[in-house]
C-alpha positions in Angstrom: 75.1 27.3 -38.5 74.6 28.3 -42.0 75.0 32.2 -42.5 72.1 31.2 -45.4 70.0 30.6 -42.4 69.7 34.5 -42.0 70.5 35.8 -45.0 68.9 33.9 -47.6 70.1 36.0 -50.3 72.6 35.2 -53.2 73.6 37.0 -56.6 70.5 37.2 -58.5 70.8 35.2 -61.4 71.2 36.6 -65.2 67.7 35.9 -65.9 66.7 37.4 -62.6 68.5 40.5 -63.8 66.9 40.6 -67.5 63.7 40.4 -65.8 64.1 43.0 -63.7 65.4 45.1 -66.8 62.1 44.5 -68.7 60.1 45.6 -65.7 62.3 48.8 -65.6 62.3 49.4 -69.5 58.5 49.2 -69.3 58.4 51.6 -65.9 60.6 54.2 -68.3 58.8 53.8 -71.3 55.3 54.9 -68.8 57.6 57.3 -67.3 57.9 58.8 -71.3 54.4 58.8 -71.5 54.1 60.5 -69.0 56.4 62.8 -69.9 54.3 63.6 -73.0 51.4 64.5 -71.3 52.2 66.2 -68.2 56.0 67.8 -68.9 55.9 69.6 -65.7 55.0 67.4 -63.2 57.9 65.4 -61.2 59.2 62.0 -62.6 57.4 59.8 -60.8 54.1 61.4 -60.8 54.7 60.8 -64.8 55.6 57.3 -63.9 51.9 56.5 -62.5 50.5 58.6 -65.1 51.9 56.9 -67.8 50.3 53.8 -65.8 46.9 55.1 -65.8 47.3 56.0 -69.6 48.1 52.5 -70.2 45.3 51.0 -68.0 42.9 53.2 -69.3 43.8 52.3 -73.4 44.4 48.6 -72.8 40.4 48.2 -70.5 39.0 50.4 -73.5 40.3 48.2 -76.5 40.2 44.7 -74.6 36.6 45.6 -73.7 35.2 46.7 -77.5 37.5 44.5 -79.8 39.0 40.7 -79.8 42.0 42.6 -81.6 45.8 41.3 -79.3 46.0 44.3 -76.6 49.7 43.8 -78.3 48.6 46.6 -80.7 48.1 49.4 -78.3 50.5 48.6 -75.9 53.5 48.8 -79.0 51.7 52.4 -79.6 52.2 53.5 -76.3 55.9 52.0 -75.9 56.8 54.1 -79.1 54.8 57.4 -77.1 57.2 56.3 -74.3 60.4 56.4 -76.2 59.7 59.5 -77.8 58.7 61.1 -74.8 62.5 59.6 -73.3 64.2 60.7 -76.3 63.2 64.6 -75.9 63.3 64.5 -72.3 64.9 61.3 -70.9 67.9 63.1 -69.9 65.4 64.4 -67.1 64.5 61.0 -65.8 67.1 61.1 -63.1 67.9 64.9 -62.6 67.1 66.6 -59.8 68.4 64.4 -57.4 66.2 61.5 -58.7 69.2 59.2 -59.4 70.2 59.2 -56.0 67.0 57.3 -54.8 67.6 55.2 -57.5 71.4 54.2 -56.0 70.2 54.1 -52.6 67.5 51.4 -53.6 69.9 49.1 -54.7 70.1 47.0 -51.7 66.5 46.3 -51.9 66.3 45.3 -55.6 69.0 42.9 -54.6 67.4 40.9 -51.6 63.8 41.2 -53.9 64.7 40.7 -57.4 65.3 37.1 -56.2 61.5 36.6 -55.2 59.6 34.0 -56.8 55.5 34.5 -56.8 54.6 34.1 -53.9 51.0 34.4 -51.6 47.7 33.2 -52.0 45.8 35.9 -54.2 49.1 35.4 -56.7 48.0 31.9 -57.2 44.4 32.2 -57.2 44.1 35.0 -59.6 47.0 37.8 -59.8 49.9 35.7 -61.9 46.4 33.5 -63.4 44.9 36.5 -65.2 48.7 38.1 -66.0 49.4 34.6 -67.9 46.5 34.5 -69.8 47.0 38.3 -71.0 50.5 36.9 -72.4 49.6 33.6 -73.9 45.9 35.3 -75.5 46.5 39.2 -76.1 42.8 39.2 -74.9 40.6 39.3 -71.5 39.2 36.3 -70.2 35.8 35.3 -71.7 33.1 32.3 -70.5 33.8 31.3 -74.3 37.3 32.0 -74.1 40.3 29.8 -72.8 39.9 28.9 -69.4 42.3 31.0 -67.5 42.7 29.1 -64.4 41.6 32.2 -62.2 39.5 32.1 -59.4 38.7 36.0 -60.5 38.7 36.3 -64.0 37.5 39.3 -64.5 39.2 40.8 -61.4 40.5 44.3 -62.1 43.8 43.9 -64.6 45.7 47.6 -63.7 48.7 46.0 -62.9 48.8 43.1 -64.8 49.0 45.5 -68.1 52.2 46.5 -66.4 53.4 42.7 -66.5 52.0 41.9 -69.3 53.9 44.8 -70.7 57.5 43.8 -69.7 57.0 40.2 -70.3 55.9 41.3 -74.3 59.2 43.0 -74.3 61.1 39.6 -72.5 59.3 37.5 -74.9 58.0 35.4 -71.9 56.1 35.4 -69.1 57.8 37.3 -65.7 55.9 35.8 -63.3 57.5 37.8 -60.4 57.0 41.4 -62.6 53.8 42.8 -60.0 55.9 42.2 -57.2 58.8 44.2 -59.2 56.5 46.8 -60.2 55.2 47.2 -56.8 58.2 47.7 -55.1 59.1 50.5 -57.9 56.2 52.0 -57.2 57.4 52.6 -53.8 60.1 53.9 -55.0 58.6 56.4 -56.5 56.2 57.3 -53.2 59.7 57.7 -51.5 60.9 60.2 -54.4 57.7 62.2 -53.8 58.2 62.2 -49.6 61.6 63.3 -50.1 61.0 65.9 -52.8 58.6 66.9 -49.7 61.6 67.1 -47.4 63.4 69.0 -49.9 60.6 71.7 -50.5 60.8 74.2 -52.8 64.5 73.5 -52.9 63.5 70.6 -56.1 67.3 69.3 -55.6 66.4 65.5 -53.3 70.2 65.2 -51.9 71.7 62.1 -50.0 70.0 62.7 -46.8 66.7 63.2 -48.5 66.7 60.0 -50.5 67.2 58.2 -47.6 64.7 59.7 -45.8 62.4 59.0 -48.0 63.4 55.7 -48.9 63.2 55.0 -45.1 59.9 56.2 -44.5 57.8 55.1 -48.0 59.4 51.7 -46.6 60.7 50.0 -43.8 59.2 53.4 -41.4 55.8 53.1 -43.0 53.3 52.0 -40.1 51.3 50.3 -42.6 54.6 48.3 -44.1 53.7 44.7 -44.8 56.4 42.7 -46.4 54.3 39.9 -47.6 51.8 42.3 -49.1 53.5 45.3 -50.2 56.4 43.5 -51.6 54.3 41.0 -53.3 51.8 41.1 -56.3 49.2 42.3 -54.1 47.4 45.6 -54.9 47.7 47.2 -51.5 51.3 49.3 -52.3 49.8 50.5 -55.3 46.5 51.5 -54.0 48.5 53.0 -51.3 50.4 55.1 -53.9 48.1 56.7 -56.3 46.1 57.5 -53.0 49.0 59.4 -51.7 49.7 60.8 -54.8 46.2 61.8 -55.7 46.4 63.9 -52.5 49.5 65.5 -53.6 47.9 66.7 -56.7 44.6 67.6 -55.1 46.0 69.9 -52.6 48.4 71.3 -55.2 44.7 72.1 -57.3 43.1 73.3 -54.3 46.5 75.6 -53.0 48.1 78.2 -54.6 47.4 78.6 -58.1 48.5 77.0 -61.1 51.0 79.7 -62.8 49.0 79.3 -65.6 45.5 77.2 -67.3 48.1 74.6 -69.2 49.8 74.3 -65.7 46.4 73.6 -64.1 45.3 71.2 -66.7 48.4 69.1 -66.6 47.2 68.8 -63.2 44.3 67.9 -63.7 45.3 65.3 -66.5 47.6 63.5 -64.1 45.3 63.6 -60.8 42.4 61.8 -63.5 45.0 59.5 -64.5 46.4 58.2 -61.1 42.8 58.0 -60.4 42.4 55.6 -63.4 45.2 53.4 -62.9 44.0 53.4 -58.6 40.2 52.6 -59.4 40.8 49.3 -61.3 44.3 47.9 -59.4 41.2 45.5 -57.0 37.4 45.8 -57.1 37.1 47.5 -53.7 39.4 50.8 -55.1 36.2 52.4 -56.2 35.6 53.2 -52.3 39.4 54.7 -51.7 38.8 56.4 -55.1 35.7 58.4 -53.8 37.4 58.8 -50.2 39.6 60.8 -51.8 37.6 62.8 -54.5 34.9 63.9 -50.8 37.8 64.8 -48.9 38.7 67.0 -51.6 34.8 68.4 -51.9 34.7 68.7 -48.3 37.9 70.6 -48.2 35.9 73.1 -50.5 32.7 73.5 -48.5 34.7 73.8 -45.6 36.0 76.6 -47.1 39.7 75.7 -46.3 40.3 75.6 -50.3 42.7 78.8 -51.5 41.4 78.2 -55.2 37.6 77.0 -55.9 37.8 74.9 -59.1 35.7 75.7 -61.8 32.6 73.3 -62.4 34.8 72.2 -65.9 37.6 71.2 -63.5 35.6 67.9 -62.6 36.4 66.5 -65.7 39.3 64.9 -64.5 37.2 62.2 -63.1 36.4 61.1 -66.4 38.4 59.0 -67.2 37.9 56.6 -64.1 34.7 57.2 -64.6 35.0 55.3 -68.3 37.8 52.8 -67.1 35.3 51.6 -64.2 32.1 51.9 -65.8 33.4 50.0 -69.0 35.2 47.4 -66.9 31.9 46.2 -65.2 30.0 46.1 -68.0 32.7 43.8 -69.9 32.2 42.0 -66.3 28.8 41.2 -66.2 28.3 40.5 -69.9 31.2 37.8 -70.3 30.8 35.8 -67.4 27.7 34.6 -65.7 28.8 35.6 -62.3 30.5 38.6 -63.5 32.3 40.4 -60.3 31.8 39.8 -56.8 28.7 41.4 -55.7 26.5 43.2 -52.8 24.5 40.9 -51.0 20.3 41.4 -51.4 19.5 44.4 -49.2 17.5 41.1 -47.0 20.5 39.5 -46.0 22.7 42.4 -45.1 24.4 42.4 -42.2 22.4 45.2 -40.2 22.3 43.2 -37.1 25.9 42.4 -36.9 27.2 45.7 -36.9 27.5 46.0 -33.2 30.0 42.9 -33.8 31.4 44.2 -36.9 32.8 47.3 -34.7 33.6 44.8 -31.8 36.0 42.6 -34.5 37.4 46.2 -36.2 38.0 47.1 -32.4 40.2 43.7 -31.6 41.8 44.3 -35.1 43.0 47.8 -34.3 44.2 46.5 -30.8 46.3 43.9 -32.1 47.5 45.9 -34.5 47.9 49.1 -32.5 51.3 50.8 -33.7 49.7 51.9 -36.9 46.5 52.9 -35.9 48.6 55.3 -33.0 50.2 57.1 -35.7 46.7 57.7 -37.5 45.3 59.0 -34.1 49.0 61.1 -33.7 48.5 62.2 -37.5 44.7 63.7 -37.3 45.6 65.4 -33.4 48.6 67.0 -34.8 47.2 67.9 -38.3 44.1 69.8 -36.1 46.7 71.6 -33.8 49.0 72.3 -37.2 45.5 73.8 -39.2 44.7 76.0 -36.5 47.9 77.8 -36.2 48.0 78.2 -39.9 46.2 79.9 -42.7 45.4 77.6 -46.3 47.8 76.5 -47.9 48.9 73.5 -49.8 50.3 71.9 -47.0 47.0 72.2 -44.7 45.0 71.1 -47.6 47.0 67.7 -47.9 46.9 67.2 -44.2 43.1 67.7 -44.2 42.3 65.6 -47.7 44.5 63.2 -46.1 42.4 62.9 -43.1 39.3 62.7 -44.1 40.7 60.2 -46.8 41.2 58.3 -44.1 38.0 58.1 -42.0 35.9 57.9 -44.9 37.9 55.1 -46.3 37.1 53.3 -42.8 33.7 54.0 -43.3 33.0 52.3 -46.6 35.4 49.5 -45.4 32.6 49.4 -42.4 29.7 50.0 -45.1 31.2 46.9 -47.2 31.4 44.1 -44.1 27.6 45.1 -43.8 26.5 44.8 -47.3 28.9 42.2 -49.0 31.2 39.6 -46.6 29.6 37.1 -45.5 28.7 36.9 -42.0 31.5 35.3 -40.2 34.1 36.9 -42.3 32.4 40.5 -41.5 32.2 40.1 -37.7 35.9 38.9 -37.9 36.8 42.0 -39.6 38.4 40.1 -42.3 41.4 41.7 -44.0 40.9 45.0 -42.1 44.0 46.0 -41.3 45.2 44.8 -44.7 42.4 47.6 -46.0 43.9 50.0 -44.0 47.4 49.8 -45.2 46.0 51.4 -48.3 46.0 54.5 -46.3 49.4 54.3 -44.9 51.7 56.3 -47.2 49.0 59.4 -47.1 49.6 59.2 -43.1 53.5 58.9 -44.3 53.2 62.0 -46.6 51.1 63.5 -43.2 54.0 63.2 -41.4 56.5 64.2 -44.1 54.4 67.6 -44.5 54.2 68.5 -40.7 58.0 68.0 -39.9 59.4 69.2 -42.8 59.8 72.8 -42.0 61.4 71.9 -38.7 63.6 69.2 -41.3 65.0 72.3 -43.2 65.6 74.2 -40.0 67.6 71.9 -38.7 69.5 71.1 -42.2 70.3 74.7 -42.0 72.2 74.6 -39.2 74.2 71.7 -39.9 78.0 72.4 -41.1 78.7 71.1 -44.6 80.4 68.3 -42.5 77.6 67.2 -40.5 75.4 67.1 -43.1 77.5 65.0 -45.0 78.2 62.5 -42.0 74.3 62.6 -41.9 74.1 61.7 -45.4 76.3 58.8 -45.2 74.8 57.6 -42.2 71.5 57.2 -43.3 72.4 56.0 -46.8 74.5 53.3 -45.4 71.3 52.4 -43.5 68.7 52.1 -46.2 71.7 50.2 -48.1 72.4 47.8 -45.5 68.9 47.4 -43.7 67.2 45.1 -46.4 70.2 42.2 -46.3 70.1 42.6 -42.3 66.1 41.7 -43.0 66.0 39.6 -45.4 64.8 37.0 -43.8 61.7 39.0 -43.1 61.4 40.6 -45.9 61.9 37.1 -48.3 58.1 35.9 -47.6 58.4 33.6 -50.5 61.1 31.2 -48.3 57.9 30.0 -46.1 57.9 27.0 -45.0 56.8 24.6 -47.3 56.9 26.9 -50.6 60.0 26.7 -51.7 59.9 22.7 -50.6 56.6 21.6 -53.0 57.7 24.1 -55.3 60.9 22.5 -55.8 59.2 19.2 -56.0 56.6 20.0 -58.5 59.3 21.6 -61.0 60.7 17.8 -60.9 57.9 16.5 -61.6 57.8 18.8 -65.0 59.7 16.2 -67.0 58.0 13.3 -66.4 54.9 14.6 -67.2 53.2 13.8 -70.0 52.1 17.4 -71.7 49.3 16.3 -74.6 47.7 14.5 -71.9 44.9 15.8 -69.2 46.4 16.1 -66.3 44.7 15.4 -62.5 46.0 17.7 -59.7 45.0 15.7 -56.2 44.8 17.5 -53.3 43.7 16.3 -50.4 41.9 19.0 -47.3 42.4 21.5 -50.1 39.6 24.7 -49.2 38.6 27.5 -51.7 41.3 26.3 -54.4 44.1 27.5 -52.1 46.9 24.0 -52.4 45.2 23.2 -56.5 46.1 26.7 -58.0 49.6 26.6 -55.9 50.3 23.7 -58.1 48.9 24.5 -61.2 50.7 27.8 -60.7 53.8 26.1 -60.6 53.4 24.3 -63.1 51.9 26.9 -66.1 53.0 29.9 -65.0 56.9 29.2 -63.3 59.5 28.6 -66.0 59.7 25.9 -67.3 56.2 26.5 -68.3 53.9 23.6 -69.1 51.7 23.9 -71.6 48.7 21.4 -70.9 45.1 21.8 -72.4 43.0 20.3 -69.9 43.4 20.0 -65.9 41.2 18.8 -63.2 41.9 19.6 -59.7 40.0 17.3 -57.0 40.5 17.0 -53.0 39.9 13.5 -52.7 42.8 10.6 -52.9 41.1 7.2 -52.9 40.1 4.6 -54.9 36.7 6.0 -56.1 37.9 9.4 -57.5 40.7 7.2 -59.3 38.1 5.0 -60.9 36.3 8.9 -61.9 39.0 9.9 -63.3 39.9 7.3 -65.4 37.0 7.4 -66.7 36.4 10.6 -67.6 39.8 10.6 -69.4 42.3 11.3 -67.1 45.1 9.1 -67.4 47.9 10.6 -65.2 47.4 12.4 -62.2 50.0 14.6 -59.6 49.1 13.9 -55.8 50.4 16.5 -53.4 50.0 13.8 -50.7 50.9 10.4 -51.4 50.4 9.2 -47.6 46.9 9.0 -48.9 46.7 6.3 -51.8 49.3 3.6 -49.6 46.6 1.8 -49.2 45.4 1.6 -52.8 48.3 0.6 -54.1 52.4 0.4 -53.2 53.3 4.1 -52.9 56.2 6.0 -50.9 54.9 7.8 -48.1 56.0 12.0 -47.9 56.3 12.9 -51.4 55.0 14.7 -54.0 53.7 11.9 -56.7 53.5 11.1 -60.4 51.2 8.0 -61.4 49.4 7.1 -64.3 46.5 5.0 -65.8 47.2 2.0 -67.9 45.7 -1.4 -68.8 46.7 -2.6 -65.4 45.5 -0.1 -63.3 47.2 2.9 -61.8 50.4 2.8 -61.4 53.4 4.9 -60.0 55.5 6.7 -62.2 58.0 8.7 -60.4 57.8 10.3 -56.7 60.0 13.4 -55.2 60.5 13.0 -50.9 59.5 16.0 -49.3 62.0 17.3 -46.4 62.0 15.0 -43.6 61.8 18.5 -41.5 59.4 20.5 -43.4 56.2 19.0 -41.7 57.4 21.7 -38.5 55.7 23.9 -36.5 56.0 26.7 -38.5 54.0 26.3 -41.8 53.0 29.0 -44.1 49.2 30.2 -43.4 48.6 29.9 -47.2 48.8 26.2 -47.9 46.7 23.1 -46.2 48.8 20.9 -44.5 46.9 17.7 -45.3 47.1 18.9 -49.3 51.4 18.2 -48.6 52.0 15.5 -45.8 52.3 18.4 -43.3 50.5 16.7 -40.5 46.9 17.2 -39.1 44.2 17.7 -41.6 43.8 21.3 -41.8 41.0 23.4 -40.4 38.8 25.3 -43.1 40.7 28.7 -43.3 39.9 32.6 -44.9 41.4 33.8 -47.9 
């Protein structure tokens, strides 16, 4: 047996390595923003701060002028570095650096991810690519992007589109990158948590709170969380915007320029959260109504001033300006609600039955929320306001309100076979799951400093090593798991189709055939590869069908097509002489079409186990798929 088998990890190559070090130049250089604006607050609450600086700039600019979103972006990098310069020293102190080394096992097994997942296909690495190559958003009189969502939400892609301005080219793995540094972060928070008033996060702490913003989250998906997905960063401005909220809400600021830094950095992480997806708007006002109902509730130790609510201001510009640039410069412009006629009123009885089978089949998680709101009541009784009860009750409510505008949404937007399958709802949920983390972190840490204080200097350190050597170790013991990208057949097509990249013809229209394809899922994994994987291809026009035959030949010939890549060749052997199982290159010429070059496909790789996100019948993978969700 190959050891590769199950531990498909290697040395990260050099270019792996730069491109993780212009994902973590740009990270610092939001951290120094950051800095700038809110010296007080904890590194990496500055981090996402920074982030929502950016996001809110870069929407405001791209949405008013066709000036390159270059501009602003070098004005902030220089706002970074200064903010480093006279205070970069602080980056790492107070224990910070120690998360930092204990995360180096997992930036080794990840930094070795390629893109990966459907929504990085469709739209995620699309809509980063076209940032790079244009300096501009997406227009209906623009370049065509290649996106199924063009004018989908770009909060994180600013961060990629950041670092790859700084690498000079495209990192197509940089969301996933970012993602997992956001994570980081959430762990730095949880075990600044542990550590409470204390503001030193030593060994034990780090680990802890690597552990738990991680591999102990409930709501932990690799294939989400450690992809470009938005769900780990809705997850942590959520958590974060409760940490900020119930520090508002607690004891008092020790001064007004405390309480506005406050306020500045809970209207920022609000900013970056409300534009990562289109649906962050609802976990955006779950969390500014727990925090009103907190107040009327009367469990608040400070009523804010009516002024105070203009920290929503800012999201209230970055979304309002975003879905106006939507509407006006594309046709379609976002995805919308249904008509109030065709809601699904009558469903909802099924609607609760599918969220009922969702939460049963995914019943760990949804067993620490119940465990989460039973102890928070039992913890809020026994105790009079403070910041800690004010997290744990923002946090709850957060939580059920969140669940009822997912609810709210299957009603008046999916469509009705997706709503009564409760489509995506524990994915949803998962946005939630580092506030039930930081629940958690909150109600044990008092008895976590009790029982560090009774440790000897010995134990403690033995406990330190122990659960460093853990978090250190764990992510090569699961990397298997946690390396979603090796799914059968990615890695096979993709290694096929980045053949194919020299023998095809670049100033010519290209035709992507793929057979049994369904909502673009098998054409944008190949056009992906192609423009947006080094070596990128540059090619002006591409048409992407699901029919092999003779007839759609004949089409495109005529329309101008004159070579085409066909993800199944099993499908034109009758047309003309072709291999069977490969990926294939033919062209049109005075004779007819004609093969050009072909690249086998694994005799094993049609096997049971095939990854959810491509059509078998698009890639020789055996039955003709069966029309699947996205």
């Amino acid at each position: 047996m190959h050891l590769s088998r199950y531990l498909p990890v290697s040395i990260p190559s050099i270019t792996q390595f730069i491109d993780f070090f212009w994902v973590m130049a740009s990270a610092g250089l939001l951290t120094g923003v950051g800095r700038l604006v809110v010296p007080r607050l904890p590194t990496e609450v500055q981090l996402v701060t920074g982030w929502g600086a950016l996001s809110l700039i870069l929407t405001i600019w791209g949405c008013t002028t066709s000036l390159s979103l270059a501009w602003p972006v070098a004005t902030l990098a220089l706002f970074g570095a200064t903010g480093l310069l006279f205070g970069g020293y602080r980056c790492l102190s107070h224990g910070l650096w120690r998360v930092a080394v204990l995360s180096c096992g997992i930036w080794l097994v990840m930094i070795q991810v390629g893109p990966s997942q459907m929504d990085t296909w469709l739209n995620l690495l699309p809509n980063s690519a076209y940032l790079f190559d244009h300096g501009v958003f997406p227009r209906a009189d623009r370049a065509e992007s290649y996106s199924f969502l063009p004018v989908a939400p770009y909060n994180t892609q600013f961060v990629a589109y950041m670092a790859s301005l700084l690498d000079g080219r495209l990192i197509a793995n940089a969301l996933g990158l970012f993602n997992i540094l956001l994570q980081c972060a959430a762990a730095a928070l949880i075990a600044r948590t542990l550590c409470a008033r204390s503001g030193e996060i030593g060994w034990l702490e780090a680990a802890l709170g690597l552990l738990l913003a991680i591999p102990l989250n409930p709501g932990f998906l690799p294939h989400a969380f450690f992809a470009s997905y938005g769900e780990a960063p809705l997850a942590v401005t959520a958590m974060m915007a409760i940490w900020l909220g119930a520090r508002l809400l607690g004891e008092p600021p020790a001064s007004i320029a405390d309480r506005q830094q406050f306020l500045l950095s809970l209207g920022l992480v609000l900013a970056a959260m409300v534009n990562i997806k289109q649906s962050a708007l609802e976990l955006v006002l779950s969390v500014e109504i727990a925090g009103l109902l907190v107040i009327l509730g009367g469990r608040a130790r400070r009523i804010p001033a009516l002024l105070d609510c203009w920290h929503i201001v800012p999201t209230a510009i970055i979304y309002g300006i975003w879905r106006w640039y939507a509407t006006t410069s594309f046709p379609l412009g976002e995805l919308k609600l249904l008509p109030i006629d065709q809601w699904n009123i009558a469903l909802i009885p099924q609607i609760f039955s599918g969220i009922a089978y969702v939460i049963s089949q995914k019943g760990t998680y949804f067993i620490f929320i119940l465990l989460l709101f039973i102890m928070t009541t039992a913890f809020v009784r026994k105790k009079e306001p403070n910041i800690t009860t004010i997290a744990l009750l923002m946090g709850c409510a957060a939580i059920v309100l969140h669940d009822i505008f997912i609810t709210i949404t299957y009603v008046t937007h999916f469509d009705p076979k997706w709503a009564v399958d409760a489509h995506s709802y524990f994915r949803y949920m998962t946005q939630l799951s580092l506030i039930v983390v930081l629940g958690y972190a909150l109600l044990l840490e008092g008895r976590f400093r009790g029982w560090v204080a009774t440790l000897s200097p010995g134990h403690h350190r033995a406990y330190a090593a122990f659960g460093s050597a853990i978090i250190l170790v764990l992510p090569f013991i699961a990397s298997y798991w946690l390396r979603f990208d090796l799914a059968t057949p990615q890695q096979e097509i993709a290694r096929a189709i980045q053949a194919s990249k020299t023998r095809i013809d670049r100033d010519a229209p290209l035709a992507i055939l793929v057979p049994f394809d369904f909502e673009d899922i098998a054409g944008s994994f190949v056009r992906g590869n192609l423009l947006f994987v080094e070596p990128r291809l540059q090619i002006q026009k591409i048409a992407t069908v699901t029919a092999e035959d003779a007839p759609t030949l004949s089409s495109l010939a005529a329309a101008g097509y004159h070579q085409a890549l066909v993800g199944c060749s099993d499908y034109l052997t009758t047309t003309f002489p072709m291999p069977t199982k490969a990926l294939a290159l033919i062209r049109y010429t005075n004779n007819g079409w004609q093969l050009v070059d072909h690249w086998p496909y694994p005799a094993e790789m049609p096997r049971p186990h095939w990854s959810a996100m491509i059509p078998r019948g698009s890639f020789c993978g055996g039955e003709e798929p069966r029309a699947g969700h996205r």
